[in-house]
DRENPA-3360 file (N, C-alpha, C; in nm, 2 decimals, always signed):
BEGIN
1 = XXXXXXXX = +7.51/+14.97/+14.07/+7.49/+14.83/+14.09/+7.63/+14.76/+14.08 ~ +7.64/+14.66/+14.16/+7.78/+14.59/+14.16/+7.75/+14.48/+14.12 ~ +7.85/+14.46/+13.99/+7.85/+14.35/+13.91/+7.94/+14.29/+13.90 ~ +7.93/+14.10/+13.90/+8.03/+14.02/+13.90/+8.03/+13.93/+13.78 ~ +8.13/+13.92/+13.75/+8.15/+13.75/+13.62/+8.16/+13.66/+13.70 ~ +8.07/+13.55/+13.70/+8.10/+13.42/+13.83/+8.02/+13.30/+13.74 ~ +8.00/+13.22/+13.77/+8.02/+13.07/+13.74/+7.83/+13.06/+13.79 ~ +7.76/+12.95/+13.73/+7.66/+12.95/+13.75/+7.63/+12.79/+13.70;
9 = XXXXXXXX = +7.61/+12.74/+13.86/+7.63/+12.60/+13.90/+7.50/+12.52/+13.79 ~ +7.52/+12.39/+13.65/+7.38/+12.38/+13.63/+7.42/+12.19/+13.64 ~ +7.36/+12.09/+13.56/+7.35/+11.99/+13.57/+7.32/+11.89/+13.64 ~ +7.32/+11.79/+13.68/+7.27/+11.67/+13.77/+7.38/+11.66/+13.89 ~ +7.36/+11.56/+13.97/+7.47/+11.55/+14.09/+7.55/+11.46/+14.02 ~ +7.66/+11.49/+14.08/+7.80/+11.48/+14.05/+7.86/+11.49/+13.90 ~ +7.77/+11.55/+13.80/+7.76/+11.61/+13.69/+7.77/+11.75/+13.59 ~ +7.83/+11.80/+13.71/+7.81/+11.95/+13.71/+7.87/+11.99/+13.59;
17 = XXXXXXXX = +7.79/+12.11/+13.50/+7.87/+12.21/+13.42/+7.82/+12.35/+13.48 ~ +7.92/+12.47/+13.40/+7.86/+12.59/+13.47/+7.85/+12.62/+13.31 ~ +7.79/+12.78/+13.38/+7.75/+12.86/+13.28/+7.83/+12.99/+13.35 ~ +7.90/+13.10/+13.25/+8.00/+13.22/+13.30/+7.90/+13.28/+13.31 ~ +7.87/+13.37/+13.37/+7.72/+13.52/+13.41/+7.77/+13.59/+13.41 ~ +7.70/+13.73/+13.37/+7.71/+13.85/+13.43/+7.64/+13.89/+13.55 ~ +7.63/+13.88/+13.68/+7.52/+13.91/+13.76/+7.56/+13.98/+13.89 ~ +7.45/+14.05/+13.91/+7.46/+14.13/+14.06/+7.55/+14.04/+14.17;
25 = XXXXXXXX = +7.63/+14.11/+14.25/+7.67/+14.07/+14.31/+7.60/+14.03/+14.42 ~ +7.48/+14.05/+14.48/+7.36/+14.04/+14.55/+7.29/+13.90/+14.48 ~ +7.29/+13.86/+14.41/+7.19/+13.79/+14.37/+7.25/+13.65/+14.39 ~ +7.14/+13.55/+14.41/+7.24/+13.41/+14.46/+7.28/+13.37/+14.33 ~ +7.35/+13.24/+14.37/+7.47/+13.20/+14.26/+7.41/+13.11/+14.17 ~ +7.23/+13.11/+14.19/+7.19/+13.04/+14.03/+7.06/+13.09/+14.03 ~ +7.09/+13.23/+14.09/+6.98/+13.33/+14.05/+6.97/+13.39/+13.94 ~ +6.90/+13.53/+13.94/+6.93/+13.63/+13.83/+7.04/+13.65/+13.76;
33 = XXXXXXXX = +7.06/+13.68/+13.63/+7.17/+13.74/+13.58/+7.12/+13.83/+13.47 ~ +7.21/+13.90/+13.43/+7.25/+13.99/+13.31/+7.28/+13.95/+13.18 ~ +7.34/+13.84/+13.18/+7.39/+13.82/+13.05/+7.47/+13.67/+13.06 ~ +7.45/+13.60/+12.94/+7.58/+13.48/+12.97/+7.64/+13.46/+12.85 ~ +7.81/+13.49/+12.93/+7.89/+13.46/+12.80/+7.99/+13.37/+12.79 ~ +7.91/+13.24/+12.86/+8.08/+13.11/+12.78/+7.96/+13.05/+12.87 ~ +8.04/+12.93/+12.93/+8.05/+12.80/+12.98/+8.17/+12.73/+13.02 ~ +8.16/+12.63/+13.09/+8.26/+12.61/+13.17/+8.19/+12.44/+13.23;
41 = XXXXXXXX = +8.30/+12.32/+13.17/+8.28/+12.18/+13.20/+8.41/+12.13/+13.21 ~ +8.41/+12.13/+13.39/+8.56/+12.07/+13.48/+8.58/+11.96/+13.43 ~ +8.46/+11.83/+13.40/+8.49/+11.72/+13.36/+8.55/+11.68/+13.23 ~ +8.57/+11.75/+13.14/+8.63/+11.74/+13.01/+8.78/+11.75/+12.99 ~ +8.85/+11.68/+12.92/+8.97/+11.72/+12.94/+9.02/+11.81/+12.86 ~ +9.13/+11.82/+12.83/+9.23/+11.93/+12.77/+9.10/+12.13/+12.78 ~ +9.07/+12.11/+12.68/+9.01/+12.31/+12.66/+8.85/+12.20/+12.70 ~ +8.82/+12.31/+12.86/+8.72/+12.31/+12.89/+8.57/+12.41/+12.91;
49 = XXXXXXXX = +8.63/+12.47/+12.80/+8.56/+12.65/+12.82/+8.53/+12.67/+12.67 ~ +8.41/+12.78/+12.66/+8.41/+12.88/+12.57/+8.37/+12.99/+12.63 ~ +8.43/+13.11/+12.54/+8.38/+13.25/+12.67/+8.41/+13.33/+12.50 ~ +8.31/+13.44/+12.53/+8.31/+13.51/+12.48/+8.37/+13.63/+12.48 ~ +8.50/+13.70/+12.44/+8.58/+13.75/+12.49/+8.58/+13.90/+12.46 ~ +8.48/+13.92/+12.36/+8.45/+14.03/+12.35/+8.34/+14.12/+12.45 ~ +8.27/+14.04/+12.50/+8.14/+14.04/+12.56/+8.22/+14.04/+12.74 ~ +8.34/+14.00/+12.75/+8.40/+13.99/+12.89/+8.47/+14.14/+12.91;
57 = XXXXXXXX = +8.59/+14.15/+12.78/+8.60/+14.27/+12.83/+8.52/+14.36/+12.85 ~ +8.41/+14.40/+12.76/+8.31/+14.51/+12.79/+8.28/+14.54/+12.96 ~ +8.24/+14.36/+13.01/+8.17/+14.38/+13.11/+8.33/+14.41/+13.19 ~ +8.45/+14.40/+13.16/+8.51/+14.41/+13.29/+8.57/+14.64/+13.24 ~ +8.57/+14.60/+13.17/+8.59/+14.84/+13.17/+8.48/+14.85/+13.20 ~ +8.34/+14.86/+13.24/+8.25/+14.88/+13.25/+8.23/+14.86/+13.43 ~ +8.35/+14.83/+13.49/+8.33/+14.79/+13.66/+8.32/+14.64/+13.69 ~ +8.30/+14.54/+13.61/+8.28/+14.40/+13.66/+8.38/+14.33/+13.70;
65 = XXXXXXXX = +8.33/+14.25/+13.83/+8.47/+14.22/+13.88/+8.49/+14.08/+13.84 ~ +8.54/+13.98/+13.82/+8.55/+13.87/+13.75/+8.57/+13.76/+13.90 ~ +8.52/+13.65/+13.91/+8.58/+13.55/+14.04/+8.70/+13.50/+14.03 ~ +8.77/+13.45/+14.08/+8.89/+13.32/+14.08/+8.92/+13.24/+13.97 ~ +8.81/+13.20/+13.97/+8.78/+13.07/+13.83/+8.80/+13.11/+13.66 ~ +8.70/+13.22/+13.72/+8.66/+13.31/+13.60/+8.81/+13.40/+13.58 ~ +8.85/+13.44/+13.64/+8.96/+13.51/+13.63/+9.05/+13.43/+13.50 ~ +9.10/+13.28/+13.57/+9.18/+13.19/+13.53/+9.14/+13.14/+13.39;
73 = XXXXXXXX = +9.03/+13.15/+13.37/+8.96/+13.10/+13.24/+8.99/+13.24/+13.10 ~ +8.97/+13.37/+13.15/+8.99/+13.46/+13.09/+9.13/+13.47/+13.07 ~ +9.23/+13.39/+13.16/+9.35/+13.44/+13.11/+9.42/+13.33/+13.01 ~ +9.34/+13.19/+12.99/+9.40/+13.09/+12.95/+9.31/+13.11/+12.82 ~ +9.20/+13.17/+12.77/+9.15/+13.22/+12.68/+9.25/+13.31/+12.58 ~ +9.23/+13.41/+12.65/+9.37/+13.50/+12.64/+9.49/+13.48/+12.58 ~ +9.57/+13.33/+12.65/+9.68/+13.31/+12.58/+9.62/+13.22/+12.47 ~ +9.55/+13.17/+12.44/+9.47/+13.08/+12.29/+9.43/+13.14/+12.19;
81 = XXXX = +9.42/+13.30/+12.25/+9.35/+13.40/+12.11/+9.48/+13.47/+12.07 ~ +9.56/+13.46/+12.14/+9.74/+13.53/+12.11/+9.79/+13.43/+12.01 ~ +9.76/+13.31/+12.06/+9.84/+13.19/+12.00/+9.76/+13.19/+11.83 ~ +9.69/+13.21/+11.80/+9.66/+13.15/+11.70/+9.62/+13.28/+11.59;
% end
């Protein structure tokens, strides 16, 4: 099975937050998932995330491939859990 970390569209119009997934790469983008670990709200300023970073790497040694977004969120995570 091909598994992706991607963004999972939820809220009202022009209100949007996501939610981070684990889900088939087949499945639509606020379909089925696997597992959810963070969240993700563009409208907020400064730190707009939580992700669970133990639960990320698993899913990424394990074959998951992460999106764009999701990519950039894991690495700005990354440098916040170095920092402190």
């Amino acid at each position: 099975m091909a598994v992706s970390i991607r963004l999972r569209r939820e809220g009202a119009n022009k209100r949007a937050h996501y939610k981070i997934v684990v889900a088939d790469k087949r499945s639509p983008r606020d379909g089925k998932f696997i597992e959810i670990i963070g969240r993700y709200d563009p409208k907020v300023p400064g730190e707009n995330f939580v992700i669970d970073l133990d639960r990320a790497n698993y899913w990424l040694k394990v074959g998951a491939q992460p999106s764009q977004t999701v990519t950039s969120i894991l690495n700005k995570a990354r440098k916040k859990n170095i920092s402190n």
